[in-house]
N, C-alpha and C positions, 0 to 999 in steps of 0.2 A: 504494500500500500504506500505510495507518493501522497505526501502530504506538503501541502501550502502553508508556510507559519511566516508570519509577521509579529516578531516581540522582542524587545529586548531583552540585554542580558540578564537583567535584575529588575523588579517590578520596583518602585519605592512609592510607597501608598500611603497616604494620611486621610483618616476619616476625621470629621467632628461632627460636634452635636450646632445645631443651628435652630432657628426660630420659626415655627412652621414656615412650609414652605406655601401653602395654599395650593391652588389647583397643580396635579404635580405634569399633566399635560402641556401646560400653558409656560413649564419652565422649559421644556426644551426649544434650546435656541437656531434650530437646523433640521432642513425637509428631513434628512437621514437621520433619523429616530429610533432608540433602544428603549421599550417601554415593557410593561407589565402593572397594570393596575387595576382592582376591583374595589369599588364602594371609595374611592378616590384613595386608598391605598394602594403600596404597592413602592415603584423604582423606576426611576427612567434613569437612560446616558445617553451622551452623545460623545463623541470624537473617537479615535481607535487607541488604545496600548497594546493593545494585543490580539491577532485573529487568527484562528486555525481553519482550512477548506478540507474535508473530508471527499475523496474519491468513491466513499461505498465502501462495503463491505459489512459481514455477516460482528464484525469484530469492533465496527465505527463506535460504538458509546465506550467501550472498553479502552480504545486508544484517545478519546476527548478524556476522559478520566483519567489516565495515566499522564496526558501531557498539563492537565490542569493542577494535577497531584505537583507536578514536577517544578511546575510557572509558580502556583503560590506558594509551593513548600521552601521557595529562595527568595520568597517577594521579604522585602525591609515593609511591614506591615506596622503601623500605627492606628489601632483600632477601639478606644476607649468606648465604643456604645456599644458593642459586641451582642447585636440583635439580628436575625438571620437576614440575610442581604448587604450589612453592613461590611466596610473591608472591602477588597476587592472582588469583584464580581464577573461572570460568565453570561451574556444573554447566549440561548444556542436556540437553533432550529436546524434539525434533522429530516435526511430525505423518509419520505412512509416507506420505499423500495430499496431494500441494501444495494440493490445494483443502482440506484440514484445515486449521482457524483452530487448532491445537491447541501448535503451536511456542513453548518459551519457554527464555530464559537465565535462571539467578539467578548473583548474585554475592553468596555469603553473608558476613558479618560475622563471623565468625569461622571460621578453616580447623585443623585438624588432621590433620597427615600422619605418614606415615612411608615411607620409601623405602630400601634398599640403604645400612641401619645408620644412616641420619639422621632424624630426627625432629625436627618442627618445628610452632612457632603462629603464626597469621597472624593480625593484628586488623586491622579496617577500620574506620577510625573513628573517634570517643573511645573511650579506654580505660574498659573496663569489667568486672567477672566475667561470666566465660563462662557460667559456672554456676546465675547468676542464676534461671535460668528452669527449674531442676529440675522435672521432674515424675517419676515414678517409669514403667517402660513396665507397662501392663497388656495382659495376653491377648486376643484377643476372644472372645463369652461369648456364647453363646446365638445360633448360627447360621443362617440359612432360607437352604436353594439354592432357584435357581429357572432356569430356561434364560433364552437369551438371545435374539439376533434371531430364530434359526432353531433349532429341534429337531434333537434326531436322524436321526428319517426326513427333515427335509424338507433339511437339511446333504450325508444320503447325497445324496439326487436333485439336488442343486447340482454334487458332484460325479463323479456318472454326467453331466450334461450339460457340465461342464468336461472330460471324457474324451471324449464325443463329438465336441465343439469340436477336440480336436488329433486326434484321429482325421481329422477332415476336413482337416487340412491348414493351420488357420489360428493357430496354433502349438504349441509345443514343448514348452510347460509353465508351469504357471500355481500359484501358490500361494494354498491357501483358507482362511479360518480361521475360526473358532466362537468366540462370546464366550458364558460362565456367570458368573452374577451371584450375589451372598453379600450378607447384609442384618446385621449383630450387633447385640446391642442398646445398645453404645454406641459411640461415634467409636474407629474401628481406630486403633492407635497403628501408625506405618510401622516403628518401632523393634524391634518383637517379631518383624514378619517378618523383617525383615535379618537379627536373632539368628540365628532359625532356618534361615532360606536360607543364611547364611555356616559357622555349625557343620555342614548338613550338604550343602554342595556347594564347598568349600573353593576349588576348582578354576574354578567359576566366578567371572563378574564380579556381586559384588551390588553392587545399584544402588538410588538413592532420588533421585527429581527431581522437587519437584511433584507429587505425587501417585502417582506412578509408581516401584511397585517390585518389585523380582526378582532373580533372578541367569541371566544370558545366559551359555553356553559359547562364544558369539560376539565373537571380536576382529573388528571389522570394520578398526581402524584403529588404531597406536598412531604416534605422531611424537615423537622424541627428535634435537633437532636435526635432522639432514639423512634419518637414518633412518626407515625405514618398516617397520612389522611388521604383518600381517593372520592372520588363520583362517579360512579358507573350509570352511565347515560345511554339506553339503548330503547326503542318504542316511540313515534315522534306523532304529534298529529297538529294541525295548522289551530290557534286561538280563531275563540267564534267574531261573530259581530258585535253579541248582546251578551248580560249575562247568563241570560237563559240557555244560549246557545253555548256558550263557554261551559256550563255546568254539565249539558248535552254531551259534548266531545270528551273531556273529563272523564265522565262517566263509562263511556263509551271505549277507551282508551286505556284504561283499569282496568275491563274485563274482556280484551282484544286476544283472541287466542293468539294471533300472528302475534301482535305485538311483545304477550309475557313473553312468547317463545323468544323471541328473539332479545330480550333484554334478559334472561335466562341463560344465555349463552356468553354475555358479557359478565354478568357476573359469575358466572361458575369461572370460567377462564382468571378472571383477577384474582378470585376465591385460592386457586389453582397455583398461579404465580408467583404469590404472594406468601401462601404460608410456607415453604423452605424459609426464607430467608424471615421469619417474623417468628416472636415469642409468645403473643398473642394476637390473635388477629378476632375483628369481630362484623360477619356481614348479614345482613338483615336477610329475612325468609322469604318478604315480598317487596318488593319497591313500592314508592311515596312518588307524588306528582311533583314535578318541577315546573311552576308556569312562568315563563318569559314574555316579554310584549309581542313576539308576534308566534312562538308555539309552545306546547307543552309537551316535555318527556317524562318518562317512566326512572326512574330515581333511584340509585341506591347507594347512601352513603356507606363506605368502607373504614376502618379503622386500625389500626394494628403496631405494636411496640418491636421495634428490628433485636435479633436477637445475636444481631454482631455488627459490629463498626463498619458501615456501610454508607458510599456517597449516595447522594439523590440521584448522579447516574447509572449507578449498581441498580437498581430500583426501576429506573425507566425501562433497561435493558431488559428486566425480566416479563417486563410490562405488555413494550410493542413487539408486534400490534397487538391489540385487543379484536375480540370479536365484533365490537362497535365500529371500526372501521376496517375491518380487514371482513372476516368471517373465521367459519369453521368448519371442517378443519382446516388448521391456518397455512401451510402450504399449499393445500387444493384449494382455497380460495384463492390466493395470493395469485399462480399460476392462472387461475378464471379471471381473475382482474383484468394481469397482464393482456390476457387475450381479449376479451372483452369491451375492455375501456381503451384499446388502441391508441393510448398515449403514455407520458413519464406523467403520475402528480405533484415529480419537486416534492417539496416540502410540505404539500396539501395531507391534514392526515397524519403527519410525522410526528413527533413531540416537540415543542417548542415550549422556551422558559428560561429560568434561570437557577445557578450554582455559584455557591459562595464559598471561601476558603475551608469552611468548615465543613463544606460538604452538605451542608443545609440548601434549600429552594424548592422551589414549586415549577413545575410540568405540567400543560394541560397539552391535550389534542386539537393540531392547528387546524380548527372546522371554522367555518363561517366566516372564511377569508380570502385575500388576494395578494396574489404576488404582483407585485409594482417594476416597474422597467421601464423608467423615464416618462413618458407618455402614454405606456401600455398597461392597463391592467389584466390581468388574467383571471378570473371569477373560478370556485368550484363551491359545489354540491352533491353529497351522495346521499344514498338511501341503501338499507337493509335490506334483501333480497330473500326470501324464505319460501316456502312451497306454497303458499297462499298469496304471495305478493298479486298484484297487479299493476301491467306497466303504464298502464293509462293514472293509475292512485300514484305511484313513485316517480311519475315525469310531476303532477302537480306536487309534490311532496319534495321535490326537488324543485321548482319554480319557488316554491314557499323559502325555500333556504336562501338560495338566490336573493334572496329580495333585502336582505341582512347590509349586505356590500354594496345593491344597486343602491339603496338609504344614503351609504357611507358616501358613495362617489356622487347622488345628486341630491343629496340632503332634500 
């Protein structure tokens, strides 16, 4: 494996404690944006000290681990608030396909957090104004959609033939997904979606890494010291118009044979993952509703105490993919993807997040996002595939996802 690394010799790092920061969106001062925040907590950075590019490979989280072990285990660390994310820090997002070259760490140059009433800045480096590099965030202007690998119809008939596949017996359930692509007519600033996605899905995790942004309802992982916290998210249905109607679906979506089955399958899998490496682990019997503003999924919080000194990417590693966006079983899904979805997802899907010197962060699954490319967006959505699906229910079900990012890009 050839690896891409940008770092120098020695990190020298100073955090301190500072005065809230207020909106922590609003401080980053530059389109190319490192974020992570839910309920307006959370960490942004901007500028580079350090970035690794990952070629792929079956081995990729094992070798960002080892080289992150390596970078902060010599970093000159000044770290007096010692609260997870403080110190220096790791945003990464990883390709969903090992054979994706798409995997990459930054360690940006300057960090901004806030956590459970502490607030704090991280500089890397010589000292400098953070500020330096203002630019104001501007909209994006002047739109063109256009489809992506595959169309509409030709999306349904991928998955009428993913239905027929587990019909026959040769598994259990596979997840597909659809990329739409957006053109504006100048460089999308990642800054205006954040706004957007954080003012209206609070609840979610918005995220910005490289290129890649959104806001996921997907914990796949958080590690605070020895603890472990997950969300297993699998079963989707679109929010009504009225209450009434909300109540309706709700209802409806709780006792969906497709649906447990297939949120069933995401948590036995985490269930599965999870307890080698946990001392106790504790997962609920039936999932709880999760309602977001524009859908509602089938829920199940996860919890569990590590029962050896383990980084949060030892953890992810055991994780992806999950049933939720891969399927089961996970190579014979994986191979039906490939074939299927006639394209790479990049990063769509992969785990994205962040890792602190101690090993501590949070991971969620990068759903309800877009990869950015100067002017281009690139949009995805998938859906759950099971022997009851229907492709006409998971093309709208997939439009319904969609609509998360068209928000973000035309407010």
């Amino acid at each position: 494996m050839k690896l891409a690394v940008t770092a120098p010799d020695r990190l020298i790092v100073r955090t301190e404690r500072v005065a809230d920061p207020g909106d922590l969106i609003s401080r980053l001062p530059h389109p190319t944006a490192l974020a992570w925040v839910r309920h307006g907590e959370g960490i942004v950075g901007w500028g580079e000290a350090a970035r690794l590019t990952l070629p792929g490979g079956e081995d990729r989280f094992a070798v960002a681990d080892r080289w992150l072990r390596d970078l902060f285990g010599s970093a000159d660390i000044d770290d007096p608030v010692q609260v997870p994310g403080s110190g220096p820090v790791a945003f990464g997002s990883f390709g969903f396909d090992p054979k994706s070259p798409d995997s990459v760490l930054i360690v940006p140059r300057w960090i901004v957090g806030r956590r459970d009433g502490a607030a704090w800045l991280t500089t890397i480096g010589e000292q400098a104004d953070p500020l330096a590099l203002v630019r104001p965030p501007q909209p994006p202007a002047r739109l063109d959609w256009s489809d992506g690998t595959l169309n509409a119809p030709a999306w349904e008939q991928a998955v009428a033939a993913a239905v027929d596949r587990i019909r026959h017996g040769r598994l259990g359930k596979v997840v597909l997904a659809r990329d739409l692509h957006a053109e504006a007519a100048e460089p999308i600033d990642a800054r205006v979606l954040l706004r957007r996605l954080a003012d209206r899905f609070p609840a979610c995790y918005t995220f910005s890494c490289a290129g890649l942004v959104g806001a996921t309802p997907e914990l796949l992982i958080r590690r605070t010291g020895d603890h472990l916290d997950s969300l297993v998210l699998a079963g989707t249905t679109a929010r009504g118009t009225t209450p009434a109607e909300d109540a309706e679906r709700a209802a409806r979506l709780r006792t969906s044979a497709k649906d447990l089955e297939e949120h069933a399958y995401a948590a036995e899998m985490v269930r599965d993952a999870l307890a080698p490496l946990c001392a106790e682990l504790t997962v609920p019997d039936r999932p709880e509703l999760l309602t977001l503003a524009n859908v509602m999924h089938l829920a199940s919080p996860v919890h569990g105490r590590l029962g050896s000194e383990r980084s949060v990417l030892d953890v992810v590693a055991a994780l992806h993919p999950t049933p939720a966006v891969c399927g089961t079983p996970t190579d014979i899904a994986l191979d039906l993807i490939r074939e299927l979805e006639v394209m790479d997802r990049g990063r769509y899907a992969g785990p994205v997040g962040w890792v602190d010197a101690r090993g501590d962060g949070e991971w969620g699954i990068a759903l309800r996002c877009a990869e950015l490319d100067g002017t281009r967006a690139r949009l995805f959505a998938g859906c759950g595939i099971v022997a009851d699906s229907d492709p006409a229910a998971e093309l709208a079900e997939a439009q319904t996802k969609f609509r998360v990012m068209q928000y973000a890009l035309e407010g």
